[in-house]
N, C-alpha and C positions, 0 to 999 in steps of 0.2 A: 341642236342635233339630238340630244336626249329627248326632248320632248316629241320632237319628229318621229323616232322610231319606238318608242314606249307609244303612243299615240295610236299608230300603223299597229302595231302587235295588238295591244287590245283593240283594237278595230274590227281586226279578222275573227280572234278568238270569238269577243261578242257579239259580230255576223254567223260565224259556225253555229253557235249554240241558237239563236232567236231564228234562224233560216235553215235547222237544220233538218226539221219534218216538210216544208213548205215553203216556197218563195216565188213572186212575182214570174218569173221565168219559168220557173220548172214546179207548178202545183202540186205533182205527185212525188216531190223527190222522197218523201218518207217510204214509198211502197220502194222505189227504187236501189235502196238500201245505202253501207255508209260507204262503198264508193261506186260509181258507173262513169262506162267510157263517155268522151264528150264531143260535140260537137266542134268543127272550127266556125271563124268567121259567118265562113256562106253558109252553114248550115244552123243557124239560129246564134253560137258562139256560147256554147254551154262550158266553158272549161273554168278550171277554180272555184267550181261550186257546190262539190260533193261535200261531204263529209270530209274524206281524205284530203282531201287539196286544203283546206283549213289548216289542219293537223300538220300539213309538209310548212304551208305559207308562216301559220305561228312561228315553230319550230326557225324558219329560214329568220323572220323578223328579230324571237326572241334572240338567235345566237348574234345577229346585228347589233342590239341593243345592249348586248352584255360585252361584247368585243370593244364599244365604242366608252363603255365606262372602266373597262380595264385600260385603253391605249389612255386617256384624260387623266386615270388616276397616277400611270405610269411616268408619264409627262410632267406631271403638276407637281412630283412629289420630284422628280430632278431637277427642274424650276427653280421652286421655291424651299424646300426643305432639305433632302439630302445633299451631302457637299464634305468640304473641309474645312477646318479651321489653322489660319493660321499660327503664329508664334506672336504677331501682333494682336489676332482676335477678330481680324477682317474674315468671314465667311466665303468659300467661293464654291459656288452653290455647280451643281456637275452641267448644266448646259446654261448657265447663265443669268437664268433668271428670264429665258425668251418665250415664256409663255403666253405672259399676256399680250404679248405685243403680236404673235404670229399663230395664234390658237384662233382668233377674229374670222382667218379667213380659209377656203378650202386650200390653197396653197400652200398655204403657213402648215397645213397637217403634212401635207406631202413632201415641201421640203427642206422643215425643219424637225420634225417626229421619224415620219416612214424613211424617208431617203437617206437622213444624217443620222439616223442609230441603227439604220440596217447595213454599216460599214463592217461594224464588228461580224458580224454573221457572213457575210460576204465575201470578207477578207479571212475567212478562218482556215480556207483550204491552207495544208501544210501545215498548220499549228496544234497545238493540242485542243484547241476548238474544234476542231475539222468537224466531228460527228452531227456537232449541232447545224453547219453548214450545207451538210448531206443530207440530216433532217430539213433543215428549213425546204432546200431547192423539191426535195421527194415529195414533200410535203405540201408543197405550192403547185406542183401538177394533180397531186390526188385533189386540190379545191379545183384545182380549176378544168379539169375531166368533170368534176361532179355536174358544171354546169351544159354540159353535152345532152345530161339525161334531166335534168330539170326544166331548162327551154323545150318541153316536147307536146307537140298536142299534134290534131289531124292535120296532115298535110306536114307534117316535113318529114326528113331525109329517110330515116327508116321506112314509112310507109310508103317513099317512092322505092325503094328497095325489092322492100316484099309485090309491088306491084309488076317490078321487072323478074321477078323469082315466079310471081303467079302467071305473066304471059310466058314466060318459057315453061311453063308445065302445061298449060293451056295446048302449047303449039308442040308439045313431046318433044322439043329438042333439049332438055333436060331430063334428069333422072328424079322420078317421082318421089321423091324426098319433099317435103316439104317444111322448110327450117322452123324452128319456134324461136322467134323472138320475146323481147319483154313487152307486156305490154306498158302502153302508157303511165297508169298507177307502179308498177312492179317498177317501169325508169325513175318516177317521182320518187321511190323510198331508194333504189341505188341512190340517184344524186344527190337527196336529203343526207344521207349518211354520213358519203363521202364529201359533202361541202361544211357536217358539221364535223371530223374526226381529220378533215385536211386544214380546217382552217383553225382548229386547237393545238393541231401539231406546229405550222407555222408559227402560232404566239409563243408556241411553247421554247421553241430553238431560238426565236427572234430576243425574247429578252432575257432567256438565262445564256446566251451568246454576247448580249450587252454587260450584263452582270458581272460575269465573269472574268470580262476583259478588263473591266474598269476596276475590280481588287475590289 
């Protein structure tokens, strides 16, 4: 999985830079500058190719990559090194030693990592944990709002919006107001933001919430 997304991340990074004046699709993207609105599907499917769509995608990747060697190190070090020692000398390590054996498969991260140490956090409403519980949940809608504005290119939901806004100005049975929406790039940096400052906050309640419980 590390190689997977360290992989993915410089992938983008080093298509941004070698395809950023020119590329097979779009020859003139250099006159174009470093971002422009994009086509969907049926109209050639120009989107993630600017400049900025690089810069948001890196960004998305590299925060994937570094998330993914934090929850491993987090894991690995409960596993296998942190723990107690007996009065005999026998170690008992805080989740057993179950890493090797359920780290193997996507399951094994869900429900022996995610599921079984996000009890503490969970379970904190009423305690003097509570705060970090309130973070985690507050914190797990601002990630996942961010992705409202990051899935967005032509043809969805906003642009059917503004399309019902522009026939009722069309047909004056509206008041000539015409709303400003964001555009496209303007929802790619909301979402970027907010998917990377929701999903730091998340880690951040998720394991000082474990920490804390376990003395």
């Amino acid at each position: 999985i590390h190689a997977f997304t360290i992989h993915v991340t410089a992938l983008i990074l080093l298509k941004g830079v070698l395809y950023a004046r020119s590329s097979r699709l779009i020859p003139d993207k250099g006159e174009l500058g470093f971002r422009f609105p994009c086509d969907g599907p049926g109209r050639g499917g120009t989107c993630q190719v600017s400049g900025w769509d690089h810069v948001f995608l890196g960004l998305f990747w590299m925060y994937n990559s570094l998330s993914i060697v934090i929850f491993h190190f987090s894991w690995k070090m409960q596993s296998d090194v942190w723990g107690s020692v007996s009065d005999s000398g026998a170690v008992s390590h805080i989740t057993a030693g179950n890493f090797a054996n359920s780290a193997i498969t996507i399951n094994g991260w869900l429900r022996d990592f995610l599921w079984a140490q996000a009890s503490q956090v969970i379970n904190s409403y009423g305690s003097g944990l509570s705060a970090y519980g309130l973070m985690f949940l507050g914190a797990h809608f601002v990630w996942a709002f961010s992705l409202m504005f990051l899935f967005s290119g032509r043809g969805y939901w906003q642009e059917l919006i503004e399309s019902i806004v522009w026939a009722h100005n069309k047909l004056k049975v509206a008041p000539a107001i015409q709303p400003r929406a964001l555009s496209i790039t303007q929802g790619r940096a909301v979402g970027v933001a907010h998917y990377l400052l929701g999903g730091i906050a998340t880690t951040w309640a998720f394991f000082h919430a474990r920490i804390l419980s376990l003395g």
